[in-house]
C-alpha positions, 0 to 999 in steps of 0.5 A: 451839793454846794451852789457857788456864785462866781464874779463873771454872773454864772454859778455851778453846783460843787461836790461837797467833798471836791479836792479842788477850788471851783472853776467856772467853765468861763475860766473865772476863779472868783466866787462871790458866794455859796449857798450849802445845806445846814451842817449837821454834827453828831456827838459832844455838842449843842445847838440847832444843828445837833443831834445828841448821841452817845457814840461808842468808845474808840481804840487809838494806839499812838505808840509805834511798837504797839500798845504800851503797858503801864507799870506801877512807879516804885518809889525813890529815895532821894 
């Protein structure tokens, strides 16, 4: 939960993953501030925050009629 402080004095606690911007129930849409846990990433990265993991490869297919197969170029005489 994210604790957000609006402009009129009052403060709520937001879902993390809200879809919306906060409202307080005044009706005020200022936010002044927010306090939120530290993040946390996993993978590639460093700092204080990171947890070092080797993650897992992961299929992607980009091509709309499935997987492309890659073929061997012939050369050319130009």
């Amino acid at each position: 939960m994210i604790t957000v402080g609006f402009a009129c004095g009052h403060s709520a606690q937001v879902k993390e993953t809200a879809a919306s911007a906060p409202v307080c129930p005044c009706g005020e849409t200022q936010v002044t501030r927010t306090q939120a846990r530290a993040p946390r990433f996993v993978g590639t990265c460093t700092g204080p925050y990171a947890e070092t993991k080797a993650l897992e490869p992961g299929v992607v297919n980009v091509a709309a009629g499935g997987p492309l197969t890659l073929t061997q170029e012939k050369p050319s005489c130009r």
